[in-house]
Structure formats: C-alpha cells, structure tokens
NUZA-969296 format. One record per residue (C-alpha): x, y negated, z. Coordinates in steps of 0.02 Angstrom, whole numbers, padded with zeros to 5 digits, always signed. Each point is the difference from the previous one (the first is absolute). Layout:
% residues N
XYZ...
This chain:
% residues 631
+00000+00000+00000+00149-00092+00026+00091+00023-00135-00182-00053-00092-00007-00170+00075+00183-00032-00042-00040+00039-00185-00165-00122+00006+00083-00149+00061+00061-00129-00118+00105-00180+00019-00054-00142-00093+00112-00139-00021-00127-00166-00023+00068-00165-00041-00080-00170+00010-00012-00119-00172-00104-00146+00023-00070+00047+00155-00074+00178-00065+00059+00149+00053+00054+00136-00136+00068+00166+00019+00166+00009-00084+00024+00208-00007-00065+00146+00129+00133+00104+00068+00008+00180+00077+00136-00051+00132+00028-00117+00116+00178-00050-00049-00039-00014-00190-00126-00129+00019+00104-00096+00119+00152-00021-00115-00131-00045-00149-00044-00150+00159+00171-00031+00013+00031-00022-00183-00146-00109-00017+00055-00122+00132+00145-00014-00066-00060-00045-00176-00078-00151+00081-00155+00005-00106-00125+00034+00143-00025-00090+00158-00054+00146+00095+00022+00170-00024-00035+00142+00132-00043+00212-00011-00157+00057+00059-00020+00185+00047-00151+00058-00044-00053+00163+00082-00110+00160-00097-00144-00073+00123+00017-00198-00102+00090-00047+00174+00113-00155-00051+00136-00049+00117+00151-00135-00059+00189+00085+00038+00082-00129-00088-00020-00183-00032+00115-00146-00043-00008-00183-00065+00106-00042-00181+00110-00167+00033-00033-00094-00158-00129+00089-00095-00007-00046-00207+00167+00044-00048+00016+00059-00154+00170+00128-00058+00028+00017-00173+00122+00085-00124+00188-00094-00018+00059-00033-00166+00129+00128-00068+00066+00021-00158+00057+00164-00016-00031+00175+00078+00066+00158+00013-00089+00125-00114-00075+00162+00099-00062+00132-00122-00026+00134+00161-00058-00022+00162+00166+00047+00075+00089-00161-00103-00125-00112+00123+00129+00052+00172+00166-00090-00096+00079-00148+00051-00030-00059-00144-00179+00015+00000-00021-00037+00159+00082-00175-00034-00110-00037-00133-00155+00043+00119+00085-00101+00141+00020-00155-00115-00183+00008-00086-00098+00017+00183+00098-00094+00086-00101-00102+00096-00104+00177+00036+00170+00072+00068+00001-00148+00137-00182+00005+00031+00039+00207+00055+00155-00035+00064+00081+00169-00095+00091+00037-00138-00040+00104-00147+00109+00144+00060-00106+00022+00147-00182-00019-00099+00013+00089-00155-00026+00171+00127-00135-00066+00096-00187+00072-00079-00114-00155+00098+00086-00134-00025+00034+00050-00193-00199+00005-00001-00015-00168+00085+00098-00077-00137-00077+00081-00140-00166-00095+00073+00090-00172+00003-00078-00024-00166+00100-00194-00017+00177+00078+00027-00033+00179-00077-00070-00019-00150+00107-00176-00044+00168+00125+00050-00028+00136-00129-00064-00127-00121+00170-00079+00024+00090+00157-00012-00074+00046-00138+00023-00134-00116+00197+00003+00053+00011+00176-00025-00112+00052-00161+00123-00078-00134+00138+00100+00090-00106+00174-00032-00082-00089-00181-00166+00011+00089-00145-00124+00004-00013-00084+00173-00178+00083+00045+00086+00172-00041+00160-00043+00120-00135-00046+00130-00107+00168-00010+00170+00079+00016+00044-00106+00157-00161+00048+00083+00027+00173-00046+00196+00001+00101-00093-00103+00118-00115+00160+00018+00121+00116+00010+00106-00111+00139-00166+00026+00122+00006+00192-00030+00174-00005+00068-00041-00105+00134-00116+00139+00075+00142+00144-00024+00132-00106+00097-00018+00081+00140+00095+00124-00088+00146-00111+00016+00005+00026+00187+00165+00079+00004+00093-00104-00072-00041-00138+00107+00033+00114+00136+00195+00018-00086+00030-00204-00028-00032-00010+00187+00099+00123+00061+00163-00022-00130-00036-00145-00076+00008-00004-00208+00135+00100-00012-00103+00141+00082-00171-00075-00100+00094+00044-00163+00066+00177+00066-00167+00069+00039-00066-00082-00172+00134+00089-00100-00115+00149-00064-00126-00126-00058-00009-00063-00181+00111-00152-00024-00190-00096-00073-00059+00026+00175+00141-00074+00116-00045-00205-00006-00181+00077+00057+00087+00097+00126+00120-00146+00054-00131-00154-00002-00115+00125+00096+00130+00043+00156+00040-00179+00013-00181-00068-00013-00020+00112+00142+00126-00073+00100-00046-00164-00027-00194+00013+00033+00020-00012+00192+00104-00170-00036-00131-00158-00041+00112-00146-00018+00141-00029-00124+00127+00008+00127-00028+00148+00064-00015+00090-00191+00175-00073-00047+00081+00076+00159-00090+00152-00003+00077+00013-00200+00168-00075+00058+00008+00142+00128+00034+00125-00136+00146-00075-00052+00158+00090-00029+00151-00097-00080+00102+00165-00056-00162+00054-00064-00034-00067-00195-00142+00088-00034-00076-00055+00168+00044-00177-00029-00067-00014-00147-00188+00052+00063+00021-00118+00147+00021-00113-00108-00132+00020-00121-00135-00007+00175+00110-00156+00052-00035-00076-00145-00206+00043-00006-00015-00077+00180+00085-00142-00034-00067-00052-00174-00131-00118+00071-00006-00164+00057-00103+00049+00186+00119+00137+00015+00163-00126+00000-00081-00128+00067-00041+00138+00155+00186+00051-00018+00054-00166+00013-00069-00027+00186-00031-00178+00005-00068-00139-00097+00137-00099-00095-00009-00092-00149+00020+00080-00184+00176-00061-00024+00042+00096+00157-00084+00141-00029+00073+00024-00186+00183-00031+00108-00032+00127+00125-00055+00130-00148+00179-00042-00087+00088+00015+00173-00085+00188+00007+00038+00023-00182+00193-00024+00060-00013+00093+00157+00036-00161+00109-00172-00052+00065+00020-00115+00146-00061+00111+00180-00019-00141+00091-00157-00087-00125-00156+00078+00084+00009+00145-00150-00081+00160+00045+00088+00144+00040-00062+00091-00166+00057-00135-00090+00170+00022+00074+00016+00187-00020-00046-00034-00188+00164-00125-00018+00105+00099+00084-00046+00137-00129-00012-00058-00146+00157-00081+00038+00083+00149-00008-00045+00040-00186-00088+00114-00110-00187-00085+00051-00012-00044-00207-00192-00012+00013-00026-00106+00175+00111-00124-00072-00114-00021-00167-00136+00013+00115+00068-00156+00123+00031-00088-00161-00144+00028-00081-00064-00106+00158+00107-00119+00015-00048-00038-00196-00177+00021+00062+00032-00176+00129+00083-00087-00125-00119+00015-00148-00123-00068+00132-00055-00193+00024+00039+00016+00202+00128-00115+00041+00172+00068+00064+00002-00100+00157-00113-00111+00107+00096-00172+00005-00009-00072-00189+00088-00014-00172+00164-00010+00093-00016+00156+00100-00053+00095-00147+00136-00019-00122+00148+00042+00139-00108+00169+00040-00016+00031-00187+00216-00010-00020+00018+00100+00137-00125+00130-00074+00080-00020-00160+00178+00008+00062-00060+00169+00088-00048+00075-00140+00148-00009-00110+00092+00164-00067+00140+00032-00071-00082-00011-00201-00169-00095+00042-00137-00012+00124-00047+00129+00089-00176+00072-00061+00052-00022-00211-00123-00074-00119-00140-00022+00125+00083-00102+00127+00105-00100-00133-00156-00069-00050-00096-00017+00186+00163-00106+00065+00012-00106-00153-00225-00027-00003+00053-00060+00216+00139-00082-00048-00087-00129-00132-00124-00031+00153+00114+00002+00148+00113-00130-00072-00132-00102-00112+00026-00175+00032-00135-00162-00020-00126+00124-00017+00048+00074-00146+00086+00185+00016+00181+00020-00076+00020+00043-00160+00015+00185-00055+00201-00035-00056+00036-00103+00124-00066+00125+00126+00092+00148-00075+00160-00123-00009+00003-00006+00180-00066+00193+00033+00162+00045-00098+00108-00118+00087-00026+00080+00162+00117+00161-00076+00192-00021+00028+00026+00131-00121-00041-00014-00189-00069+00183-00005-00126-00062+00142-00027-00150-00117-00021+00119-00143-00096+00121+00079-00153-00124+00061+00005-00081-00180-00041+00167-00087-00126+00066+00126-00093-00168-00004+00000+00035-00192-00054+00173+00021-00160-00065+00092-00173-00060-00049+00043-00167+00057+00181-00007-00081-00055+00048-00172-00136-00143-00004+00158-00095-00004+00121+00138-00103+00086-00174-00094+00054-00080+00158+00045+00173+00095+00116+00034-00155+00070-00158-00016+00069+00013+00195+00070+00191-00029+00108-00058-00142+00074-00153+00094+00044+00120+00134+00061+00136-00091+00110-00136-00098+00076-00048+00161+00057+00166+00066+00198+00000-00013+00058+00162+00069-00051+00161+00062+00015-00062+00185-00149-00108-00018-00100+00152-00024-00004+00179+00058+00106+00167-00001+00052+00095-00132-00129+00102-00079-00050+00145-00176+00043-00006-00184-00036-00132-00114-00124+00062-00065-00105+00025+00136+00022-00186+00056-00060-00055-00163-00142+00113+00028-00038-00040+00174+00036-00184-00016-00102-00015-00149-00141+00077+00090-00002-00116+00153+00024-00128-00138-00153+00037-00077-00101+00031+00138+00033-00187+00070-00082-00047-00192+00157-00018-00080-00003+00035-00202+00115+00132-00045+00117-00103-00137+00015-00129+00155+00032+00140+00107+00140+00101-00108+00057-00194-00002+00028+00009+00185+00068+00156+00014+00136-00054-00128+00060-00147+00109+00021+00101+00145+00092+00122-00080+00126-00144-00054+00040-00052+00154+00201-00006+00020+00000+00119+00152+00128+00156+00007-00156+00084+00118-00155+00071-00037-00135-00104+00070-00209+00053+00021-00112-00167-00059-00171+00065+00107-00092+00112+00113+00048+00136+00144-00080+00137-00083-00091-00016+00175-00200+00001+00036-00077-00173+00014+00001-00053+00177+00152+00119+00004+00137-00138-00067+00173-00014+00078-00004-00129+00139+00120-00165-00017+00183+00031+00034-00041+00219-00018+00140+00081-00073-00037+00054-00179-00084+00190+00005-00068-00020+00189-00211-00066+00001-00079-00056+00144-00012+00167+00082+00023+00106-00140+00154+00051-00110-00067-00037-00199+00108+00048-00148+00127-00136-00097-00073-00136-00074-00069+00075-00150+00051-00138-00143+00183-00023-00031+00132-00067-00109+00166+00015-00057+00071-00127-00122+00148+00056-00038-00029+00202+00019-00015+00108-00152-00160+00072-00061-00079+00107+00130+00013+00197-00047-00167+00089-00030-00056+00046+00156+00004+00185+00052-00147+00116+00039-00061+00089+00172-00096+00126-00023-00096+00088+00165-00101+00151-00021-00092+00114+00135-00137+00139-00011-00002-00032-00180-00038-00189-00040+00146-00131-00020+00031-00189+00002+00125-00092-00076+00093-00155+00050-00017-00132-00088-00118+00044-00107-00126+00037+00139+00035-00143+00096+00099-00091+00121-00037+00112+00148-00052+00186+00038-00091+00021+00158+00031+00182+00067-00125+00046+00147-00165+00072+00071-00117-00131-00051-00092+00029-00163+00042-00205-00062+00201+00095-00019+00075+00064-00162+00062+00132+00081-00127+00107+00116+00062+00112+00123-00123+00115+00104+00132+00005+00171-00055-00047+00156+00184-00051+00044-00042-00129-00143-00022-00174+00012-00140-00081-00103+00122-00099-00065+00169+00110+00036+00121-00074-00127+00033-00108-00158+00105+00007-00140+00040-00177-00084+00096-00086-00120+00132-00114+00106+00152-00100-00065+00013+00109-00170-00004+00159+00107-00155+00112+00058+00000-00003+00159-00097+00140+00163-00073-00069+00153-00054+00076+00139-00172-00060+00073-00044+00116+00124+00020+00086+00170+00073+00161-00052+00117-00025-00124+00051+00026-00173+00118+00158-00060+00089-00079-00150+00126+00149-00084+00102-00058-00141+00062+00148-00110+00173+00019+00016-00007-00114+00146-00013-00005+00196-00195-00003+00042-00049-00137+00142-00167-00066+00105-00059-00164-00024-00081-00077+00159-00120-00126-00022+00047-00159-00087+00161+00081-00081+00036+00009-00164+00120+00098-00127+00015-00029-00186-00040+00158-00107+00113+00042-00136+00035+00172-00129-00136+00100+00088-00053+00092+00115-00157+00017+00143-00088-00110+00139-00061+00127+00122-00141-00034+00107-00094+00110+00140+00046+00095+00156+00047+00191+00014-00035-00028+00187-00193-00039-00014+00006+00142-00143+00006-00079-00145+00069+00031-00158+00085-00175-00019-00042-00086-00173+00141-00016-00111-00001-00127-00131+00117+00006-00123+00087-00156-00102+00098-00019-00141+00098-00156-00073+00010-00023-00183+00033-00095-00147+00053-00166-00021
C-alpha cells in the first residue's frame, strides 16, 4: 500500500507570471522538481516559483518555495562565428565542441553556474533546455547555418540533423550511470588512473568517459572557485598527458567573463583586471592584491608551461574587455591612456602581440579611442605608428604590422598596412635586428610569402619583399617573421630565440641566407607501422604519434600517451620528441638504441625504429619503423 502511494504522488513545480499561477512540469520525485525550481530561479524570469506535493488523495502541501531577485531577464544566444562540426553524438564531449557550446550559451553557462563538461551527461537539465524555446531553437538555428556549407547541406537539413545528435545526447544521458566506475578511478588515482581503467574502451568513447569523471567531480562544487581548484587538483607537472586535460577544463571554467570576474576576488577596474590576467598569463600575479586563491593556483600553473588552451582562453578575455565600450579606469582620459600602455606594454612578444590577428586589431580599435584627442579618435596610421613603436625589436615591429594586416580590420586598410611593412623591412640592416637562424630557402620564401599574403599583401609585392631581405649584406642567416608558435603562445620580450612563454616551439620557421648556395632538395622520412605510412615532407610539417584518434600514427597501448611523440622537420633535419610519461625506445640500425624522457629530442637519420610500449604491463611494444631517403 505503501509502495502504491509512493507511485501516486506527483511534484508540480508552479511559477507565477503576471500574478497567475502556472504549472511549469509534474515530477515523480521530490529532488527532480526541486532542481527544475532551482533552475527556474535562477533564470530570473519568474518572481516566484515553489513545488507543491500533491498526494494520490489531491492533498497539496508546498516543500519548496523561493523569491527570483530581478525577475524579466532575458539570456540569449552569443554571437560566434564558427563551430566545431559533430557528425556523432560522441564528437559533442570534445574540447572542441564543448568550446563552441560554451561560447554560443554563454550567458546560459553563467545563469547555471556549470560548464558544458559537467551538463552534456545530465538527462533533466538537457530537457530543461530543450524547453527554453528562445535559446534552443535560436542555438541550432545558429549552428546550423555555420555548419551546413561545411557538410554542402541546406541549413533546415543541418538543423534536423542537430536535433537528431541532440536526441541521441539525451539517450546517453540516461545510460551514464554506466560511467560510474570511472568516476570512481579519477578519484581514487587521479587521470592517470581515469585513463588506465578506460584503456579497453574504444578510443571514440574516451572524451565521454573523461568529461563524464570530471563533471562528476565538479558537481558538488557551485562557485567558480571551487571548480578551478577542484580541476587544478589533478595536476601533475611530469605528467603531459595529464596536463594537457587540466588544461583543456582550466580553460572551459575560465572562458567567461562571471567566472574571472569571480576568480578575480574583488572589484577593480578593467585596466586592472586585464593587468592581473597578464600577470597570471606570466606566472607573476601579485599575492598580496585581494586575488582569490583559485586565481593564484591558476598563475602559479600556468606559469609553469604547457597550459596552451587557458592561455587562449585568458586572452580570448582579455580581448573580450577591450573590444568593450567600459572604460579602463575610473578617474578620466588621463588615467585611461597610462592603463592602456601598460596593457599594451604587457602584451608584447617576442614577433607581435600576444593573441595574433585578433588582438592586433582589438588594441589598435582601443588605441584610436584611448588616445583620441579634441574629441575626435586617432587616426588608424597614426594609431598603428605608435602600437608599433612600443616594440624594441624590428621583428616585434614586423610581427604586429602583418597580423594587423591579416585581420578584418587591417585589410579594410591593406594600402596603408603595406605601405608600413615595406618601410620596415627596408630598414632592417642585419640579422641581429631579427631572430635566430632558421630552414632552407625555400621554405622561407614559402612561409614568408604566406604570412605575407595573409596580412593582404599581393604576391608580386610580396616576392618583392622577400627579394630585399634576401639582399641584405649579412654573413648570417636571419628569419623576417613568426615563432612558428600558437597565437597567444609568442615568445615574451627579451626570451631567448627557441624558448615561448612556457613552452619550447620550433626555429623560427622563415629564414635567409644571402650569401649561401642554393639549398639541396630536401630529403624524405618515411614512417610506416601496421601497414600504413607517412612521409615527411610531403605529409606535413609534423607527425603526431599517440593514442588519440586526431594522431597520424594510432597506437592501441595503454602505456601510450594520447599524444606520446612527434616527429618534425627542425633546422634541415627531422627531428623525435618525446611527449610523454613513459618514454620513447628509439633504435638506430647499426647504432646504440636510447630512451627519450619527456621533452628530449634526437634527430633521426639512415633508419631504423621508434619503439613504444611496455613488456612490463604485457605489451607487445609498437615498433615504428623510419627510413631517410632521397635528396
């Protein structure tokens, strides 16, 4: 009889709109109707919202009743303009997709107060959103018209198949449980132990697996704070594979402007908040601002390197404040323009602004504001004039020229941009006044020529360029532009050439000679394993050899890293590194074999194998084989 009455009573969630009471959903349990409540209130749409059990005799009682601060506020879809492209359900749990969700619903994301990781899994609150017909409907519409010319579809076809992954994402939701053990395994060892106990599963299903565990861990925690430690916890620096999904949760939590402005711990003005972002960018944020501990933790690791994505993240919101009307400080004209040096001075690398193309353009659009003068903002040359002048080094100078061509902004005004890269290219002297020594000549012509074009520069004009560098009466070779380094990634003013902030990127990838012969053809590595092969150069610049289905190479180990090792073309040579915990075997025929630990590297020449796997754990270790040829 018990059991009967359980099954008979039901939880209505009832909100008030315009004084009228409507019933929102009916629930079986207690606890699903109060987190629809919960959700509600925090939506702000409804001044009152409460849950009224209503027992199998029509007995009503209220267990739950709250009051919405506001009321009327209204979250909408964010303007993106591109999005990862999911074709299966399991594509949805990437970082990259996750990113692109995080970015369109953003405001949603703040309004929750999670991240994507930790709500793709969850069945109700999927359903809640799919009934939030004003950001549901516009966010696949969105999608959709991004996405169909990718797939050559119509954008009503992309949108049925949206709803369709959509679909399939709830059915998931409901089998999570499944997923139990492995949260059980990130808790007890961490990733490293997460990944172990994943090992027999298909490679497709590990970011499910991965986002899930995590989600879990950060459900208990409901501010921002809290999330970032929790993630920060997991940190291991001798770990890459580990760092490298730390960082990809750092960088969902703090993509958002309530997340860093929670981070942040007090209320300063813009210009201080962009500083204290920079000072965590370069690992030195000051402990004795009011900061929050989270946000200390976070500088003191990504500080330490390897946090690629947290630093595009922090950037992407420091470009966020800028591209905004708020004013950097609170005392004037005056005030604003020494906070905008300082933030400009703070961003400076070693070939350009930090952040590439993007920021380029967002400092130069602030900097025709910040120092306008009789009402009138500064002139787009003038501006850039004194945005370069702020470089000591004419490959900074260089570097911020082409990037602001290379934008939206920059090629509105391709005549001027040119005009300013060829003055500065014709003052360049000597090698010195540039970077280190780099590739062939051929690939500078190629790589410059690229950059060159990309910054809106015709190719005769370019090939022009290229010419008078190549003159230059220099005994050394000398590289014109770019760190063959990540935007946001550049090498930091007065870095030694090869070393980024944080990260070790390979030579400057456009060089010249003037006075060397012709360069030789350049010779051919070719790596094969279980049957398929790749060949350097003709594949590429890079070969990724690892676990994770994005790598050239796949290797089914678990002693694996997702991303284990690379193989690259450095300095005229190809060149093995070791990214991972366990080592790489490399055997040489003829030669003496050796282990590279992580972050060591070993040119490959004649042939032989790069062994990877452990005989302890019972593996047969993968061996890949390589051969040099041809010239």
């Amino acid at each position: 009889m018990a059991m009967s009455k359980r099954r008979e009573t039901r939880f209505e969630v009832v909100v008030e709109q315009g004084g009228k009471p409507n019933i929102d959903g009916v629930f079986d349990d207690e606890k699903a109707a109060t987190e629809r409540a919960n959700y509600l209130l925090r939506l702000a749409k409804f001044p009152v919202v409460r849950v009224v059990k209503v027992t199998g005799s029509g007995r009503e009682e209220t267990v739950f009743q709250k009051k919405s601060a506001g009321g009327g506020k209204l979250t909408t879809i964010s303007p993106i303009e591109n999005a990862n492209l999911c074709t299966d359900v399991l594509q949805l749990f990437s970082f990259d997709s996750r990113m692109t969700l995080l970015r369109l619903l953003r405001g949603y994301w703040d309004d929750q107060g999670v991240i994507p990781t930790e709500q793709l899994h969850r069945y109700f609150p999927l359903r809640y959103f799919e009934r939030e017909a004003l950001l549901f409907n516009p966010a696949v519409s969105r999608l959709a018209s991004i996405q169909a010319p990718m797939l050559g579809l119509k954008p009503h076809e992309r949108y049925d198949q949206i709803i369709r992954l959509f679909g399939s994402l709830k059915e998931l939701a409901q089998q999570s449980d499944t997923l139990a053990p492995f949260d059980q395994a990130l808790m007890r060892s961490g990733i490293s132990g997460l990944l172990l106990a994943a090992v027999e599963r298909p490679l497709e299903e590990r970011d499910r697996i991965v986002t899930h565990a995590v989600g879990s861990a950060l459900e208990p925690h409901r501010d921002w704070g809290a999330k970032l430690t929790a993630v920060l916890r997991l940190h291991h620096e001798d770990d890459g594979e580990t760092t490298r999904l730390v960082d990809e949760f750092t960088a969902e939590i703090v993509d958002g402007r309530e997340p860093i402005r929670a981070l942040i711990g007090y209320a300063p003005d813009l210009g201080s908040a962009i500083l204290a972002l920079l000072a965590t960018l370069r690992g030195d944020l000051d402990d004795r601002l009011p900061h929050t501990d989270a946000l200390l933790a976070l500088s003191n690791a990504v500080g330490g390197g390897g946090f690629v994505r947290t630093r595009e993240a922090v950037l992407h919101r420091i470009r966020g404040g800028l591209d905004g009307l708020t004013p950097l400080t609170r005392t004037g004209a005056a005030s604003d323009a020494r906070a905008f040096g300082a933030i400009v001075d703070g961003m400076i690398a070693f070939d350009g602004f930090m952040g590439g193309p993007e920021m380029a353009e967002t400092l130069t659009r602030r900097g025709k504001v910040v120092w306008a003068a009789g009402g009138r903002d500064l002139p787009f040359e003038e501006t850039m004039t004194r945005l370069a002048g702020r470089f000591g080094t004419a490959a900074g100078r260089l570097g911020y020229l082409l990037d602001l061509g290379a934008s939206p902004y920059g090629r509105s005004k391709v005549s001027t941009v040119i005009q300013h890269v060829a003055t500065e290219l014709s003052r360049v002297k000597s090698a010195a006044e540039l970077a280190a020594p780099g590739v062939s000549m051929q690939e500078v012509r190629d790589g410059l020529g690229r950059r060159l074009r990309a910054a809106g520069i015709p190719r005769a004009l370019a090939d022009g360029l290229i010419a008078k560098i190549a003159a230059i009466p220099d005994d050394q070779r000398l590289s014109v532009t770019g760190s063959g380094v990540l935007a946001g990634q550049r090498l930091a003013p007065g870095t030694a050439p090869g070393t980024a902030l944080g990260t070790a990127p390979r030579p400057m990838d456009m060089t010249v000679d003037a006075h060397a012969p012709p360069a030789p053809p350049m010779p051919r590595l070719t790596l094969s394993y279980q049957g398929r092969t790749v060949t350097l150069p003709d594949g590429g610049g890079e070969v990724v050899i690892g676990r994770s289905a994005d790598c050239a190479i796949v290797l089914d180990h678990a002693s694996a890293s997702r991303r284990h090792a690379t193989v690259r073309l450095q300095g005229g040579a190809y060149v093995l590194e070791d990214l991972s915990r366990n080592g790489t075997r490399v055997a040489p025929r003829g030669g003496d074999q050796r282990v590279l630990k992580q972050g060591e590297t070993v040119p490959l020449a004649g042939r032989g194998e790069i062994v990877i796997g452990s005989l302890d754990l019972g593996e047969h270790p993968a061996r890949i084989a390589w051969e040099l040829s041809g010239r």
